[in-house]
C-alpha positions in Angstrom: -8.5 6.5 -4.9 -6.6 9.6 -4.5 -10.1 11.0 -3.1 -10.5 8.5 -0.2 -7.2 7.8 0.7 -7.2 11.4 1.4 -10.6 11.8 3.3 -9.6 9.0 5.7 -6.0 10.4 6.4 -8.2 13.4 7.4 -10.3 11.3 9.5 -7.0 9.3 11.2 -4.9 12.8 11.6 -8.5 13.5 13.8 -8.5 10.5 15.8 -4.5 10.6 17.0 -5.0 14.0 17.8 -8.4 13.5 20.1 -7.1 9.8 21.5 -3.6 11.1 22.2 -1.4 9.2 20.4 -0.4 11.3 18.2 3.4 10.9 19.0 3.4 7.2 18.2 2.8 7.9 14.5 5.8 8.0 12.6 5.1 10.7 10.3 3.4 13.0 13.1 7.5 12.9 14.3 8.3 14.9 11.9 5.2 17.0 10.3 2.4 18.3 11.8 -0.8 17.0 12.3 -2.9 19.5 10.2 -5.7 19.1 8.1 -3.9 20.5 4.9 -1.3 18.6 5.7 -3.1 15.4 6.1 -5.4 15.9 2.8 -2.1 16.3 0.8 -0.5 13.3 2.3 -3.5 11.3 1.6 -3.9 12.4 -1.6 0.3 11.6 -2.2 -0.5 7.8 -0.1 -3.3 7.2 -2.9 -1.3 8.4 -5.9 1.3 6.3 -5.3 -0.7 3.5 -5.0 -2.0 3.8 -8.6 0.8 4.6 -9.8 2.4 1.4 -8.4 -0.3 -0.5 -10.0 0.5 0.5 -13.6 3.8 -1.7 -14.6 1.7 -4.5 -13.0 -1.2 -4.2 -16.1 1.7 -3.2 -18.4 3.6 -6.6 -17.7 0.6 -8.8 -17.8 -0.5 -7.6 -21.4 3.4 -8.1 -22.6 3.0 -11.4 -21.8 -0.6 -12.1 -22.7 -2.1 -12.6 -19.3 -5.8 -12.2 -18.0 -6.3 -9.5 -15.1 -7.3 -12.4 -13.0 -4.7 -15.1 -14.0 -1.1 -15.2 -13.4 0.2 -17.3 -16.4 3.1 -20.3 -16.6 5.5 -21.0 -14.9 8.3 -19.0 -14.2 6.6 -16.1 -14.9 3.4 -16.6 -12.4 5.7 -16.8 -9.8 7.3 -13.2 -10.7 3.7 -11.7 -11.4 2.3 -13.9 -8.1 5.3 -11.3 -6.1 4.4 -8.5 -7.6 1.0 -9.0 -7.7 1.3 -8.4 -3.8 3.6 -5.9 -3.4 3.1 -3.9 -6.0 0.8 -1.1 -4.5 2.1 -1.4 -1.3 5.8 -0.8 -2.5 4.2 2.7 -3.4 2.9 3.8 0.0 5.8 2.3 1.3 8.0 4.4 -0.3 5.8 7.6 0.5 5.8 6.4 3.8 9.3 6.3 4.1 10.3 10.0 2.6 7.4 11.3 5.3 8.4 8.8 8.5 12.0 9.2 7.7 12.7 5.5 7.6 15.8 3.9 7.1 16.5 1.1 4.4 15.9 -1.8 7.1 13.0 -0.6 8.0 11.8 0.1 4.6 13.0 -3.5 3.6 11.1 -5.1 6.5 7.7 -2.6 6.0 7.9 -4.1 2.3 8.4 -7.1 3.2 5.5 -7.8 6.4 3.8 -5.7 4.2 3.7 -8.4 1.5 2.8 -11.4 3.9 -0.2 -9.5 6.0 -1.5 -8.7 2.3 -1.1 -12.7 1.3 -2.6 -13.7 4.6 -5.4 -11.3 4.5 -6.0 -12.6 1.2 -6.2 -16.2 2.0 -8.6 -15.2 5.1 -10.6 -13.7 2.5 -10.8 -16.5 -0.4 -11.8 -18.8 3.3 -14.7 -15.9 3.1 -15.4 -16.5 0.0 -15.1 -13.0 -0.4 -12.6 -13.4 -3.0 -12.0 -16.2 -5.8 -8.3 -16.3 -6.1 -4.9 -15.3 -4.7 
């Protein structure tokens, strides 16, 4: 993860600086657009993922759940939530030490972040790319 995430902020520090746009990236504001700078940030975007992934499995084998089930009722709504939002509350928060973001804006990135990955989601079980939500 932390690998690829790494390689492609590489590859997307490239492209803003060769398209020009550049400026409208949030964390280009305030750091440089470099290559060192860019593998450690990738490297930091996929660490937190992972590591935002963990109390995820740790919760589901307390309460006895299969990896791709969400259990009864209340708690599959809770692990439904989190099951979204989990990894992406990770990069969020990188994203918001490195872009400077204030708590609305953090609130809101969590938050659209959490119904574009439902959404994306549901376009993909329409796929039949994936099985369940």
């Amino acid at each position: 993860m932390m690998l690829g995430t790494s390689i492609f902020s590489i590859i997307w520090g490239f492209i803003l600086k060769i398209s020009d746009l550049e400026s409208l990236n949030l964390i280009y504001k305030y750091h440089s657009n470099t290559l060192i700078f860019n593998m450690f940030t990738g490297m930091l975007f996929g660490f937190a993922y992972m590591i935002f992934e963990l109390p995820n499995s740790f919760i589901k084998r307390r309460f006895d759940i299969d990896a791709s089930h969400r259990g009864r009722f209340p708690v599959n709504i809770f692990v439904f939530i989190y099951d979204q939002t989990d990894s992406m509350l990770g990069v969020i928060s990188v994203l918001a030490v490195l872009g400077r973001l204030t708590l609305p804006e953090y609130i809101l990135g969590v938050f659209l972040g959490g119904i574009t990955h439902i959404v994306v989601n549901l376009v993909l079980i329409m796929f039949g790319v994936r099985r369940y939500l």
